[in-house]
C-alpha positions in Angstrom: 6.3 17.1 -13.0 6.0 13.3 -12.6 9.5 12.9 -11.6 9.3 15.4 -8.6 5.8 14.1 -7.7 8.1 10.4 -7.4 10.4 11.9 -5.2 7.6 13.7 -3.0 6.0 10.1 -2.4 9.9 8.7 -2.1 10.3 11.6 0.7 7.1 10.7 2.5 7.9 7.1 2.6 11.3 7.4 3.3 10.4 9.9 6.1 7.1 7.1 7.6 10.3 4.2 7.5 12.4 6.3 9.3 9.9 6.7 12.4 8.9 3.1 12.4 12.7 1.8 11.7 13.9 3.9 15.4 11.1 2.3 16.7 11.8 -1.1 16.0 15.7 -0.4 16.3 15.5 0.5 19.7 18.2 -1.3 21.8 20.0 -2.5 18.7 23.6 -1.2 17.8 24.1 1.9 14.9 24.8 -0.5 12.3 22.0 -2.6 13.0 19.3 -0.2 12.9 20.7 1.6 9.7 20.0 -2.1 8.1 16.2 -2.0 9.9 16.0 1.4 8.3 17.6 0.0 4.3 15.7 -3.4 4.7 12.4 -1.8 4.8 12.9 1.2 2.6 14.1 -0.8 -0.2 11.4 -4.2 0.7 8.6 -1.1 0.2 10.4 0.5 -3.1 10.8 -3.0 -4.7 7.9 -5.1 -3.0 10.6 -8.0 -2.4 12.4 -9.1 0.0 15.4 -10.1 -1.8 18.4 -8.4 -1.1 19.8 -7.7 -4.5 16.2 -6.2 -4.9 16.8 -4.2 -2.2 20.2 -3.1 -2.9 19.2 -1.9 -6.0 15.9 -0.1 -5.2 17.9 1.7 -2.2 19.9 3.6 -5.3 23.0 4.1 -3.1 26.3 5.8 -4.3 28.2 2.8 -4.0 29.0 -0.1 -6.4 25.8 -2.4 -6.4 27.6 -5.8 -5.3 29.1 -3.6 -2.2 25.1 -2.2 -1.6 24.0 -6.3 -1.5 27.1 -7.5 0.4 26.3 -5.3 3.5 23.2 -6.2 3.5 23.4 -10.0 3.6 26.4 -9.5 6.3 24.0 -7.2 8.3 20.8 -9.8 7.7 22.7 -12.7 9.3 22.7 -10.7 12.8 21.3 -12.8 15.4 20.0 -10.1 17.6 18.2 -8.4 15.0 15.1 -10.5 15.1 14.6 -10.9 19.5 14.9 -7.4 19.5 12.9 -5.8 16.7 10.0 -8.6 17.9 9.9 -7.3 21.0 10.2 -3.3 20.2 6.4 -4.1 17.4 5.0 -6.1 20.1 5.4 -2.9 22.7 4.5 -0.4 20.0 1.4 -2.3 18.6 0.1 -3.6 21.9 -1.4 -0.7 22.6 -3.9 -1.0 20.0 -5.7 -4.0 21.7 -8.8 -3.1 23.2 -11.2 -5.3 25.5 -13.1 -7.3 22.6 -9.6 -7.2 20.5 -9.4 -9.9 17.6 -6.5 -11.9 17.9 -6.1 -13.8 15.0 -3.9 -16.1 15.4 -2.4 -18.0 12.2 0.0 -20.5 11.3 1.2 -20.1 7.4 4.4 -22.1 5.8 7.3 -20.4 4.4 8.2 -23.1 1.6 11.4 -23.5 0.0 11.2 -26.0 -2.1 14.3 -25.1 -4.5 16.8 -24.6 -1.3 18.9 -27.4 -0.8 21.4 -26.2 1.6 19.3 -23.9 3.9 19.5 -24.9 8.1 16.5 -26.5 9.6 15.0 -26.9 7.0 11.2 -28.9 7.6 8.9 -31.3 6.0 6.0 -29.3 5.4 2.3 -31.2 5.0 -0.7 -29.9 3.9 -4.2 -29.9 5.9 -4.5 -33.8 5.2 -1.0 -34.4 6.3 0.3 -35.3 2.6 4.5 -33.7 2.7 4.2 -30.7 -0.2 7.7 -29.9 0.3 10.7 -28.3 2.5 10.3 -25.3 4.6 10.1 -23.2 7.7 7.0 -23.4 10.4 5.6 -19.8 11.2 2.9 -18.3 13.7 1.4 -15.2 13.5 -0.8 -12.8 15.2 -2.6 -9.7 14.2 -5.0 -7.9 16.5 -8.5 -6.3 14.7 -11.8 -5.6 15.2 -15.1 -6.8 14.1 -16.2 -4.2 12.1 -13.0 -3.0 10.4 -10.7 -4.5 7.9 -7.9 -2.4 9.7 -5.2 -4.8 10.8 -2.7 -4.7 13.5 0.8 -7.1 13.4 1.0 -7.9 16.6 4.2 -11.0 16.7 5.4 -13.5 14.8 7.3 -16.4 15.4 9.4 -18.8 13.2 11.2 -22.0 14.6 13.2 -25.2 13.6 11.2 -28.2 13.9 12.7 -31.1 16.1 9.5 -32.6 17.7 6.5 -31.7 15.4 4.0 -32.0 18.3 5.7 -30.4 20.8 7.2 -27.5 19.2 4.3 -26.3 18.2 2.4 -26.3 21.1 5.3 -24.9 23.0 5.9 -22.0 20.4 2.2 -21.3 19.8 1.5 -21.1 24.0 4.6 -18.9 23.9 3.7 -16.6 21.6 -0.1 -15.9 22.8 0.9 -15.5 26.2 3.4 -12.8 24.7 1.2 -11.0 23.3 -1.9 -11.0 26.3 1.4 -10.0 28.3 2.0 -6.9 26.2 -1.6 -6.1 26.0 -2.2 -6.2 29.7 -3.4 -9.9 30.4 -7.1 -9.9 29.9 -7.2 -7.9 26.9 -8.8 -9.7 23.7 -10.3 -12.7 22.4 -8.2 -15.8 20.6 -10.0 -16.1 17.0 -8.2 -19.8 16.0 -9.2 -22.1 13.2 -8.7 -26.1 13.7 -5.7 -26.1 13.8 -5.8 -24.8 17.5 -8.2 -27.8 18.2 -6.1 -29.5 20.4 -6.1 -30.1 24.3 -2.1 -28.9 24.5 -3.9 -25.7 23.7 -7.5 -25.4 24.9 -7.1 -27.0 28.0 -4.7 -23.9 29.4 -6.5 -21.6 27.9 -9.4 -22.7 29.5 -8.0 -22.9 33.2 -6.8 -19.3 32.7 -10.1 -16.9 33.8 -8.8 -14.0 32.0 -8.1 -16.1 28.4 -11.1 -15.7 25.7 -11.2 -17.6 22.8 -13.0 -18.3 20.0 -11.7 -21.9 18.1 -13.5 -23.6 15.4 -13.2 -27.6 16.2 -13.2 -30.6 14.3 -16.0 -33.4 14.1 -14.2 -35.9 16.4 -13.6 -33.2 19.4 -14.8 -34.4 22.5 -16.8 -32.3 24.9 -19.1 -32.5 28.0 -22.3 -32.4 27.4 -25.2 -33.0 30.3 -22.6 -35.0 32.0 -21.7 -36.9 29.0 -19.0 -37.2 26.5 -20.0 -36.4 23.1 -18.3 -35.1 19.9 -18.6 -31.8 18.1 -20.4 -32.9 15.1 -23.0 -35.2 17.0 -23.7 -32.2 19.4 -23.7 -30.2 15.7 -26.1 -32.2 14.8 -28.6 -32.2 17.5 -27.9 -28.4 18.0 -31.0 -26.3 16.7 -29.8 -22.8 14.3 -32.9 -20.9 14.8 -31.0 -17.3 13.7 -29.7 -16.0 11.1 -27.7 -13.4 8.5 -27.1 -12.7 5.2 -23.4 -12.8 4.0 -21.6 -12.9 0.9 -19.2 -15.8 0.1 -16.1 -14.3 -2.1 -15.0 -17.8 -3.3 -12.7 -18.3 -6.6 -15.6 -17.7 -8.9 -16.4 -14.6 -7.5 -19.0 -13.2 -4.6 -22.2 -15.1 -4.5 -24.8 -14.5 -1.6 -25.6 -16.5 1.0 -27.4 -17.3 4.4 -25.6 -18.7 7.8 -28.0 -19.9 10.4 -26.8 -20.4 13.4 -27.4 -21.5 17.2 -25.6 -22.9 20.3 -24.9 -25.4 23.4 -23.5 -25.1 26.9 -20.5 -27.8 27.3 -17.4 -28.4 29.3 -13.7 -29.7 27.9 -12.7 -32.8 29.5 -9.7 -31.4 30.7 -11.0 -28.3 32.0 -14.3 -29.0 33.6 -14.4 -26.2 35.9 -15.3 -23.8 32.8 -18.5 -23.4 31.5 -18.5 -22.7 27.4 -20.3 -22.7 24.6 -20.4 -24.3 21.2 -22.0 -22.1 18.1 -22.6 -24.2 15.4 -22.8 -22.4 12.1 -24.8 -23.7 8.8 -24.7 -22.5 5.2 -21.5 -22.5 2.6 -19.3 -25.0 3.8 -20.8 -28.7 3.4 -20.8 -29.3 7.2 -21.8 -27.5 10.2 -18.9 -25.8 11.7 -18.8 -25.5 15.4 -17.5 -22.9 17.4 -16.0 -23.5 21.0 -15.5 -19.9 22.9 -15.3 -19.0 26.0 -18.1 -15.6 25.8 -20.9 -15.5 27.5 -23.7 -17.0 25.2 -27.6 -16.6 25.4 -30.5 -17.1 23.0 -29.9 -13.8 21.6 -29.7 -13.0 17.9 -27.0 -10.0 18.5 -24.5 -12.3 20.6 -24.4 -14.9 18.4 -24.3 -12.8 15.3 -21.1 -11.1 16.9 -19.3 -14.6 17.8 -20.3 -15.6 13.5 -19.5 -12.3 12.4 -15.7 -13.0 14.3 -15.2 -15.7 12.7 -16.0 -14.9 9.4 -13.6 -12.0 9.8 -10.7 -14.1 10.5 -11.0 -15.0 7.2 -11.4 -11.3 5.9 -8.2 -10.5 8.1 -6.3 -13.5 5.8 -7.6 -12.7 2.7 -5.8 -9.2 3.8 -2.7 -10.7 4.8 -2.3 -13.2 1.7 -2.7 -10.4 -0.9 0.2 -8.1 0.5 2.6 -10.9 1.1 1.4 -11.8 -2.3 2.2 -8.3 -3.4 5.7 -8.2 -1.3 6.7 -11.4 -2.6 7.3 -12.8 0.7 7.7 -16.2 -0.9 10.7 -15.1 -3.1 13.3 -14.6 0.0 16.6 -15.8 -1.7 19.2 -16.0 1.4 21.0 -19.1 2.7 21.2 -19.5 6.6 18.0 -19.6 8.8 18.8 -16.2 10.7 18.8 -14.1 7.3 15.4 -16.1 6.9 14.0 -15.5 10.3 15.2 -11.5 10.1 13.6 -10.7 6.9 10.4 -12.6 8.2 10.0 -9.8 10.9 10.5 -7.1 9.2 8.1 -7.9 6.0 6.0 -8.5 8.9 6.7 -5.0 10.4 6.1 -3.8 7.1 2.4 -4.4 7.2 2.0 -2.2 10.3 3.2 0.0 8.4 0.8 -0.1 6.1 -1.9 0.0 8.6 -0.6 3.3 10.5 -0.8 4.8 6.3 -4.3 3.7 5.6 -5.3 4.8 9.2 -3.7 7.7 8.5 -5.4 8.7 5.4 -8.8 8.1 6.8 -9.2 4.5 4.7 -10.9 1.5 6.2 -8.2 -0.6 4.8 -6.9 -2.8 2.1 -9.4 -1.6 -0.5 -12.4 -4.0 0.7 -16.0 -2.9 -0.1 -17.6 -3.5 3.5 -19.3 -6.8 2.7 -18.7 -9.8 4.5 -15.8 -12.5 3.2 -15.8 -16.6 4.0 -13.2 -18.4 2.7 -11.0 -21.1 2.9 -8.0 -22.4 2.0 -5.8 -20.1 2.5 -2.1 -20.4 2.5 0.1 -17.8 3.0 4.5 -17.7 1.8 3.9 -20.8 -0.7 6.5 -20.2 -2.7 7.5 -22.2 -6.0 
């Protein structure tokens, strides 16, 4: 009974791959999309993306060295990622409403152990101290404030020549890619400081239809009453006279909590035409954190507790994330060459929309939270040993 109940669930799965795989094959040769098809069939039956992994959880008929040596042939194929990129991006787009999420992300893959692999990076953490060797990646997901449902939207993984410039260039890219697909006005950027810089904000600003919400750091300069003035000193000035109960899920487990919060009407420097607002946010973390966005804000307790509420669920949205890559092993990809890298990115990637159209499917509100609301930090995604 158990073993035809496994192949049931086998069936089903093989049978949700196989409509998501001719999605994401379209435009792609026949031998191309039957290795979209195997690599995330057997990534789902092993939770790994390495190929002997794979070959083996695929159970073919055929020797297992021959099962792994298609596989890393078919993984090295240039056109694999361009295309199945493009073919999500089309099919998830057109989950992006209006007041759409789009959380925008930039984890490391690190390899510390490869020695060999192409374009290979120095990879620094938040205080710029190098932790090791790897690959630079962006990502986007699309939700919504109240659900933990999540919605892979693109991805983007590049060699780093100019640290600066590439990636401003490939994050600009990839957002506009992705307001493309989802009509142009559709959604609102959710960014942590790491997007807290003028390369960004300044053409997102000049752009009407862009919304954002980006958390900034202390030293950001902004307009203020005709005057320059930083984030924290505005922060600090800035009364918080509303309020919510949350609960913090930190590493020693949830403990309750109370944000208050308020806001002020400034201008960017380079991008004075705009009017905006900073939310500045106090409670849990040890200094205010301010909030530059681009929606409409008034002395209203449900505006502001939407604009908090966002950004807290950025947070719940990588929680998400970090425990099914964690789950998938994302970390452990064992290839040499940076297109076997880049392709098994996108479709472990793909795999999580996959996920989502299940638990939509089965009536869940995803992932197995319990409705409450989640703050943390620290978070980083693909760290592998």
């Amino acid at each position: 009974m158990i073993e035809a109940k496994n192949s049931q669930i086998r069936s089903d799965l093989e049978y949700q791959v196989d409509l998501l795989a001719t999605d994401l094959s379209r435009g792609l040769g026949k031998v191309a999309a039957g290795f979209v098809k195997d690599a995330l069939l057997g990534m789902e039956l092993a939770h790994s993306p390495r190929l002997s992994d794979i070959a083996r959880a695929l159970e073919e008929k055929i020797g297992l060295r021959a099962t792994h040596k298609r596989l890393s042939r078919n993984a090295a194929r240039t056109e694999l990622t361009p295309m199945v990129s493009d073919n999500l991006l089309q099919l998830a787009a057109s989950r992006v409403h209006d007041d759409s999420l789009l959380i925008l992300d930039w984890p490391n893959l690190l390899k510390n152990r490869a020695e060999k692999m192409e374009n290979l990076n120095v990879i620094t953490d938040t205080k710029g101290k190098p932790v090791g060797r790897g690959y630079h990646l962006a990502e986007v997901v699309a939700a919504e404030v109240g659900s933990d449902n999540i919605t892979p939207l693109a991805q983007s993984i590049w060699p780093e020549i100019n640290p600066e410039t590439d990636f401003l260039s490939h994050t600009l890219e990839l957002v506009a890619r992705v307001r493309k697909a989802a009509g142009g006005n559709k959604g609102i950027i959710v960014a942590d400081r790491s997007a807290d810089h003028m390369g960004l904000l300044g053409p997102w600003t000049e752009d009407s239809n862009s919304r954002y919400l980006v958390r900034l750091r202390g030293h950001t300069e902004l307009m203020f009453r005709r005057q320059i003035v930083t984030a924290s000193e505005l922060a600090d000035g800035c009364d918080t006279p509303y309020g919510k109960n949350v609960v913090n899920i930190g590493q020693r487990g949830p403990k309750p909590e109370f944000l208050h919060f308020g806001f002020r009407s400034v201008r960017l420097p380079v991008a004075p035409d705009r009017s905006l607002s900073l939310v500045v946010v106090r409670g849990v973390w040890p200094e205010p954190v301010t909030l530059l966005t681009t929606e409409p804000v008034r002395n209203n307790r449900a505006v502001l507790t939407a604009l908090v509420e966002a950004y807290c669920r950025r947070w719940r949205i990588m929680s998400t994330k970090l425990r099914f890559y964690e789950r998938h092993q994302l970390s452990k990809i064992r290839v040499l060459g940076f297109d076997r890298i880049r392709n098994l990115a996108i479709l472990e990637f793909a795999l999580v929309y996959l996920h989502a159209l299940l638990h939509r499917e089965a009536g869940s509100d995803a992932w197995g939270f319990d409705g409450i609301h989640v703050i943390n930090e620290g978070i980083d995604l693909y760290r592998s040993p």
